[in-house]
N, C-alpha and C positions, 0 to 999 in steps of 0.2 A: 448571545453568541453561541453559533456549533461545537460542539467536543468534537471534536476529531482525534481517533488511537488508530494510528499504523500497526502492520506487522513491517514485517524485514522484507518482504520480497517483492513489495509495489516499490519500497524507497530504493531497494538495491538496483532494479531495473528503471527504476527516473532517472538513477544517477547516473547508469550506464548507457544512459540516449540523451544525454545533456539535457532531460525536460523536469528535475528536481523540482523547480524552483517555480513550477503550475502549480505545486501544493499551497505555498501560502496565498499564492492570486485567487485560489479557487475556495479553500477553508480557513485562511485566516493562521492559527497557530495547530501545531500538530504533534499530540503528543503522543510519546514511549514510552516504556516501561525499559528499564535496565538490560533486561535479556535481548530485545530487539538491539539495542546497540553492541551489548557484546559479539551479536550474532554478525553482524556491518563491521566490526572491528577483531573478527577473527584472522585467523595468518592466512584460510585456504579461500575470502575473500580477494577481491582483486584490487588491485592497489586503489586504483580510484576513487575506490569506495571509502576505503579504507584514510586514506588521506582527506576527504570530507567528511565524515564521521569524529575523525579527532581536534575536525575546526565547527563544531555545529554551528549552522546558524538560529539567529535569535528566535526564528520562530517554530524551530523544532526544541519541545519542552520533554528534557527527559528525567520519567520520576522511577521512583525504587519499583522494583518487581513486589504488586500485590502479596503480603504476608503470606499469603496460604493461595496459591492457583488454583485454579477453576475444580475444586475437584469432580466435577460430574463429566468435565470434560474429556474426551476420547483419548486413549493414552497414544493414538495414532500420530498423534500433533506434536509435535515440537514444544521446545518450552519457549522459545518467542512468540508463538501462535496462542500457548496454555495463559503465560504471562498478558500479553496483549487484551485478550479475552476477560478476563478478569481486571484486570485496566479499564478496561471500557466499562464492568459491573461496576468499579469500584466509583466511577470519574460519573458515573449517570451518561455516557456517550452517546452523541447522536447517530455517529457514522463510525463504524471501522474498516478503514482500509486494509484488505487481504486476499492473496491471492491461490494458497491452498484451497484445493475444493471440500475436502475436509472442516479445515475451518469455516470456511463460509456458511456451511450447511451448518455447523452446530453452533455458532454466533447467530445466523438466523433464527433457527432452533429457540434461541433465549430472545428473540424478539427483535433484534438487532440490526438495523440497516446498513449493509454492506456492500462496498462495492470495492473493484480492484485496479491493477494497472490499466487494461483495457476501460476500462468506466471513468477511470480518470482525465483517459487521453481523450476518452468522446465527449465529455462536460466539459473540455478544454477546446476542443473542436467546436462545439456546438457553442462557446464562448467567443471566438474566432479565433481565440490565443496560439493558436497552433496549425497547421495543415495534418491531418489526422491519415494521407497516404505519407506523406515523406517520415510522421513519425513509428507510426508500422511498420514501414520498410528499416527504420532503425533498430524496433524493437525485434524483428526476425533474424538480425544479425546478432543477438546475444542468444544467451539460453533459456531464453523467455517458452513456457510451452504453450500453445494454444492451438484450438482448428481451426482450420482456415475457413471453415463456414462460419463462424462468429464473425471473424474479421470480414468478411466479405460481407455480413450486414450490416456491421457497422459503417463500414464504409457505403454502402447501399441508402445508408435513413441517413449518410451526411449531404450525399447526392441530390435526395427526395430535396432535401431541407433548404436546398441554393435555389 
């Protein structure tokens, strides 16, 4: 079975395009560290979130924030990203899900296969599970940041792929 550790900003932007619930179709169970959910369950999150968050479902497993966080980790990051990261050390992880370019790179750095919101919605796409323009066009409606030349590839190799 996959380990899969989220951070906070793929789950916050699933939940805010109604497509949460591609995570267990796609990895099965998906686990947090504590600081990811307090981060989902702060006041200047938006209700939605925040209102899922305090009903998890069964297959979001959340465990205590790693003893001691990643110390080598770049003081740049957040502590849901530091915490996460060392989640993932701690759990032997296959995959973390993260959407900071920061973290990506130094999750990568430790050897680490990562991918993000965008990489989700396209193994969900290339699943059939979803139409990957209607869900882009949901995801440009939040404060999701991305270039539009990514998305315009991706959307491009789903093209190829029909």
């Amino acid at each position: 079975m996959q380990v899969v550790v989220a951070d906070t900003g793929p789950l916050n932007y699933l939940i805010l395009i109604g497509l949460i619930d591609l995570l267990p179709k796609l990895f099965g169970t998906i686990i947090v560290p504590d600081a990811v959910r307090d981060e989902l369950s702060s006041l200047g999150t938006p209700a939605a979130i925040r209102v899922w968050v305090a009903d998890v479902p069964s297959w979001l497993e959340i465990r205590p924030n790693p003893i001691r966080e990643y110390r080598d980790a770049p003081s740049i990051l957040d502590q849901g990203e530091r915490a996460a990261i060392a989640l993932a050390i701690a759990a032997h992880a296959d995959l973390i899900i993260m959407d900071d370019r920061d973290g990506v790179a130094f999750a990568r750095s430790q050897g680490f296969a990562v991918t993000g919101t965008l990489g989700v919605l396209d193994l969900a796409a290339r699943r059939g599970l979803i139409d990957l323009v209607e869900a882009f066009t949901r995801l440009k409606a939040t404060s999701f940041h991305y270039r539009q030349g990514l998305l315009d590839s991706l959307l491009a190799k789903r093209k190829e792929d029909k």
